[in-house]
C-alpha positions as CSV (number, residue, x, y, z in Angstrom):
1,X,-120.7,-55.6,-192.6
2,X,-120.6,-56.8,-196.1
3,X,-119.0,-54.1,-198.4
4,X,-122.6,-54.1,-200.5
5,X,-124.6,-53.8,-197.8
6,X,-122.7,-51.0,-196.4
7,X,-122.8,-49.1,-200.0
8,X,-126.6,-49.8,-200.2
9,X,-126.6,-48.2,-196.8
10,X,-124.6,-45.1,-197.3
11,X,-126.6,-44.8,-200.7
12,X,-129.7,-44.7,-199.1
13,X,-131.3,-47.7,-201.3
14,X,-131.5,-49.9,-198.5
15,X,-134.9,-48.5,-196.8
16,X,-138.0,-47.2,-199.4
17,X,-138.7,-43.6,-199.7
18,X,-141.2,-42.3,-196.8
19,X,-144.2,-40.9,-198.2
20,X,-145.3,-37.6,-197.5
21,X,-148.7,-35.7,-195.6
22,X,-150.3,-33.3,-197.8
23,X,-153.1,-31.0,-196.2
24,X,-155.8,-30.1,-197.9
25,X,-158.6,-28.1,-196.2
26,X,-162.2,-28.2,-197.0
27,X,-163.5,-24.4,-196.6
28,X,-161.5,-22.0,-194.8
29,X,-161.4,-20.1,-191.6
30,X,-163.3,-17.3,-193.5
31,X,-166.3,-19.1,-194.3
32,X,-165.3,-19.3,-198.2
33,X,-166.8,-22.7,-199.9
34,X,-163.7,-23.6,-201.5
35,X,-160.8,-26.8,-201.2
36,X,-157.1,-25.2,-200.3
37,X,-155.3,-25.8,-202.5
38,X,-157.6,-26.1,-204.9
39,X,-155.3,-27.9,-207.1
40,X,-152.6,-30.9,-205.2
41,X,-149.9,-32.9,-206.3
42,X,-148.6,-35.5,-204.5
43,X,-146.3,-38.9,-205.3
44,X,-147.9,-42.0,-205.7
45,X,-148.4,-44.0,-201.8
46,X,-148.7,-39.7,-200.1
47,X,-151.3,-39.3,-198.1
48,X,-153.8,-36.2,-198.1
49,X,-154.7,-35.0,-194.5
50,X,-158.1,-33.4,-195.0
51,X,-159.3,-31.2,-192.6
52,X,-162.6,-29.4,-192.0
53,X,-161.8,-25.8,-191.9
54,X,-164.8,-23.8,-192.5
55,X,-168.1,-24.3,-191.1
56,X,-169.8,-28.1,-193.0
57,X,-171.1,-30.2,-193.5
58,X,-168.8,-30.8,-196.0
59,X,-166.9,-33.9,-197.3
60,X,-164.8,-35.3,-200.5
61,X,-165.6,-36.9,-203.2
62,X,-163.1,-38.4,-205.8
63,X,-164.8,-38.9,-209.3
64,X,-164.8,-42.5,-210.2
65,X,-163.0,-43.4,-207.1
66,X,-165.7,-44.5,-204.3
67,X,-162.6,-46.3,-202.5
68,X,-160.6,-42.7,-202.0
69,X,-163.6,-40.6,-201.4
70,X,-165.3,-40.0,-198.1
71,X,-169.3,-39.1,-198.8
72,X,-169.9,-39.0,-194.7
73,X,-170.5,-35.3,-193.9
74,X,-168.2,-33.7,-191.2
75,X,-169.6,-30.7,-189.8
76,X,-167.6,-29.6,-187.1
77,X,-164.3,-27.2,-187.9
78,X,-161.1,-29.3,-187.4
79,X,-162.7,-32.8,-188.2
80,X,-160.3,-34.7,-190.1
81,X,-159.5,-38.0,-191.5
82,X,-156.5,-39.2,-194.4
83,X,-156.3,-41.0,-197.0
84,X,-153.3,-42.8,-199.6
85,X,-153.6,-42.6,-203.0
86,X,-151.5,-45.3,-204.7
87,X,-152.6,-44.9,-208.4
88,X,-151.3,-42.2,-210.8
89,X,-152.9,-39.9,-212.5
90,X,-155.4,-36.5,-212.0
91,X,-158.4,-36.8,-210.2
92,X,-161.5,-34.5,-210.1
93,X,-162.6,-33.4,-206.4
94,X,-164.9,-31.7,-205.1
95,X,-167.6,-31.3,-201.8
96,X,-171.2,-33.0,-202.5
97,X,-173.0,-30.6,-200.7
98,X,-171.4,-27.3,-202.2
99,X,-170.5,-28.2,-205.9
100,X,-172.6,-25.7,-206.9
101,X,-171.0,-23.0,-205.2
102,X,-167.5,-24.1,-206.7
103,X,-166.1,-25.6,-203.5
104,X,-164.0,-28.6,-206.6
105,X,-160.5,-28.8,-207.5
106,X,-158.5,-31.5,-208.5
107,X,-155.9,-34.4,-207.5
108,X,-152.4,-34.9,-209.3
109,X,-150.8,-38.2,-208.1
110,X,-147.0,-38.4,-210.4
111,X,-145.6,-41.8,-210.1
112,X,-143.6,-42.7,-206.9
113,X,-139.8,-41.7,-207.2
114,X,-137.9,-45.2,-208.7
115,X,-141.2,-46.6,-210.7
């Protein structure tokens, strides 16, 4: 093996950083209307595992951001579906159908680790 490559090796530069699974749950097991955690940060290119946790319908919306959000109701506890989010920056969330009651929170994506 070339002496470089094998220094890129043992260095760890020669394969990009896996991105992480965050969870984020959309109501809980008891029956609050609220996303947990309310607040998320994640690395640019993470993906959010959401996951029904309380009785629905209930889905996620991303303000500004048709492309990340998912306006389809899920109703039934443990529906699930994910989602990458490439761009930084801090994104408003929050459940169409229980706004009113609170059930928002909000998105941190920090730039990936070597931008």
């Amino acid at each position: 093996m070339c002496p470089l490559l094998l220094l890129l090796w043992l260095v760890g530069l020669s394969a990009p950083a896996q991105a992480a699974t965050h969870r984020l749950q959309l109501g809980s097991d008891e029956g609050l209307l609220a996303l947990q955690p309310s607040q998320l940060t994640i690395a640019a290119g993470d993906v959010v595992h959401v996951e029904v946790a309380g009785l629905g319908p209930h889905n996620l919306i991303v303000e500004d951001h048709p492309e990340w959000s998912h306006p389809r109701l899920a109703f039934s506890p443990g529906e699930s579906w994910e989602q990458r989010f490439d761009t930084p920056g801090r994104f408003r969330l929050w459940c169409e159908p229980h706004r009113f009651a609170g059930m928002e929170g909000s998105l941190t994506v920090t730039p990936a680790a070597g931008s």
